[in-house]
VOMAR-809967 format. One line per 4 residues: number of its first residue (from 1); their letters; for each residue x, z, y of C-alpha. Coordinates in Angstrom, 2 decimals, padded with zeros to 5 digits. Each point is the difference from the previous one (the first is absolute). Last residue first. Example, Ala and Ser with C-alpha at 12.3 -4.5 7.8 and 13.67 -1.06 7.14 Angstrom:
<atoms>
2> SA> 013.67 007.14 -001.06 ~ -001.37 000.66 -003.44
</atoms>
This chain:
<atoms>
127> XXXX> -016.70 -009.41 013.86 ~ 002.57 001.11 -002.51 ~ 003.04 -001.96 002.64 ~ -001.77 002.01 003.17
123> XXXX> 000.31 003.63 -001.61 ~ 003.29 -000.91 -001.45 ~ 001.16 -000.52 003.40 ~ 000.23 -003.78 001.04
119> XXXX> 002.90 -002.63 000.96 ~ -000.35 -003.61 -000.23 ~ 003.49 -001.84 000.19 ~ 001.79 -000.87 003.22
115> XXXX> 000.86 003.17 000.86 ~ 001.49 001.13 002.83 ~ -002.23 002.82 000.28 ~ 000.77 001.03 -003.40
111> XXXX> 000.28 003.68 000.76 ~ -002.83 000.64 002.19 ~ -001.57 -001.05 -003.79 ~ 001.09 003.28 -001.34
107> XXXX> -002.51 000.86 -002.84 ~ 001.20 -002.86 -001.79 ~ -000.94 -003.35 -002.25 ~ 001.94 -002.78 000.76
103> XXXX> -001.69 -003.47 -000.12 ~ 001.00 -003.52 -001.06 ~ 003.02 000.59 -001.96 ~ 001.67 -003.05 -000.79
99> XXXX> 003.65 001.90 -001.24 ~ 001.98 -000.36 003.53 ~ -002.81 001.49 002.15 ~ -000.20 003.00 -002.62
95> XXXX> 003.85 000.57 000.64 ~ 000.08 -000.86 003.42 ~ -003.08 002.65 000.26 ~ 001.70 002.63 -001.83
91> XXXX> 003.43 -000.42 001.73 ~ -001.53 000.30 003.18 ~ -002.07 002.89 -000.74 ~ 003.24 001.57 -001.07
87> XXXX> 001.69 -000.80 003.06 ~ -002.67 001.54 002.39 ~ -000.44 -001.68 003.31 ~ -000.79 -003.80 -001.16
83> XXXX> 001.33 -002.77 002.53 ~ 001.89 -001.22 -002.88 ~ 003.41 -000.86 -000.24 ~ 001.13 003.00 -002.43
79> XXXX> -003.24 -000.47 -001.89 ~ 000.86 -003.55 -000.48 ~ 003.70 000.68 -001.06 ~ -000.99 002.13 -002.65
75> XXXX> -002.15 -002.22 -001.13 ~ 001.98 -002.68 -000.32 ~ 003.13 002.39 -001.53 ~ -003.00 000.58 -002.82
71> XXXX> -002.51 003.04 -000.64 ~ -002.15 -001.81 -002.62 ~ -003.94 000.06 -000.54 ~ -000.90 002.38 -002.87
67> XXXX> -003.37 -001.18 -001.42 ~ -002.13 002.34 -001.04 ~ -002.59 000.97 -002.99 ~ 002.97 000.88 -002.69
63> XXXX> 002.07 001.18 002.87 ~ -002.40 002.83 000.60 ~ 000.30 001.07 -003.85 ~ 003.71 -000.09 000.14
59> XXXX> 000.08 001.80 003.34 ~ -002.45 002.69 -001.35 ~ 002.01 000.27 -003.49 ~ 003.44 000.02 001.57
55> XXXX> -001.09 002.97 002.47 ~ -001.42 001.94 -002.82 ~ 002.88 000.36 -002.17 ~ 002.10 000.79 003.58
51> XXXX> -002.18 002.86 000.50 ~ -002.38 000.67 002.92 ~ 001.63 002.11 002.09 ~ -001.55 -001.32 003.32
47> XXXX> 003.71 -001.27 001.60 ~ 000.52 -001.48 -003.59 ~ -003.47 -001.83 000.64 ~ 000.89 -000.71 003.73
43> XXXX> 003.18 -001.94 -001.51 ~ -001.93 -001.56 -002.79 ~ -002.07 -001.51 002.60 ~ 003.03 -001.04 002.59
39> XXXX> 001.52 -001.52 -002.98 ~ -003.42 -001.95 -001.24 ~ -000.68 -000.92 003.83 ~ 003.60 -001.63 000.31
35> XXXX> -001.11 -002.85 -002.28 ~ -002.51 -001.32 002.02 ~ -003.68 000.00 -000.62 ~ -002.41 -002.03 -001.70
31> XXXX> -003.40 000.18 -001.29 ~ -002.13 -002.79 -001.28 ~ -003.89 000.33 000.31 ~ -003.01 000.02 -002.23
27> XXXX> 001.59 000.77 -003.32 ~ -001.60 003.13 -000.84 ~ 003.45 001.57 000.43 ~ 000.48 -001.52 003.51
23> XXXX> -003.39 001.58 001.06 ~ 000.89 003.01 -001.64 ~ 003.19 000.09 001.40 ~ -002.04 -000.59 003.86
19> XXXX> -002.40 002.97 -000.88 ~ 003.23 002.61 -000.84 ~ 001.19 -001.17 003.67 ~ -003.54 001.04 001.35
15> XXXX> -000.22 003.43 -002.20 ~ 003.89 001.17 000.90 ~ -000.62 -000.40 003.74 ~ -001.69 003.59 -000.05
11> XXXX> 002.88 001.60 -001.84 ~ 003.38 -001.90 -000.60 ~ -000.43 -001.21 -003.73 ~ 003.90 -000.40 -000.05
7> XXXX> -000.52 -003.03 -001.69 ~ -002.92 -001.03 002.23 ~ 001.01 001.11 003.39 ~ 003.24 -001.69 -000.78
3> XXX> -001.51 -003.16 -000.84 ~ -002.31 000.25 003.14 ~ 003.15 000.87 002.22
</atoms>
């Protein structure tokens, strides 16, 4: 939800998700996120008007700085067998899990409960 907060520039959580590209920008951290996050971002775009031009640039310029982890039969599998309530969280964690992420960033870290990798809210990963 940080990625989307931050292409769709969702209001008050745009600022801390626009802080974390900056950091990855600058160089001082790698970003990665799965695959599905760029459809399900230029899906809310389309949703939000914001022309198709537009769309392609953002999630062009975004992929430039981040790494898209893959949405595989594994993972797929993993989020179906998981003790996780929400599917998509699921697949995003197996998916970040499966790539050598260390920490996900969110603002829904009820979500991850079954997580075995670090979880914080934006607020808690900028320190």
């Amino acid at each position: 939800n940080v990625v989307i907060d931050f292409l769709c520039e969702r209001g008050e959580f745009y600022l801390p998700a626009a802080r974390i590209v900056v950091k990855a920008y600058q160089g001082e951290i790698e970003l990665c996120c799965s695959a599905m996050t760029f459809a399900t971002a230029s899906y809310l775009m389309e949703r939000g008007k914001v022309s198709t031009a537009e769309i392609f640039r953002k999630l062009a310029d975004f992929c430039s700085l981040c790494d898209p982890t893959p949405i595989d039969a594994s993972v797929v599998s993993e989020a179906l067998n998981s003790s996780f309530v929400d599917f998509e969280d699921a697949m995003q964690y197996f998916s970040a899990k499966g790539f050598g992420a260390n920490i996900i960033v969110t603002r829904n870290k009820q979500d991850f409960a079954p997580s075995e990798l670090t979880c914080l809210t934006p607020v808690e990963f900028l320190g």
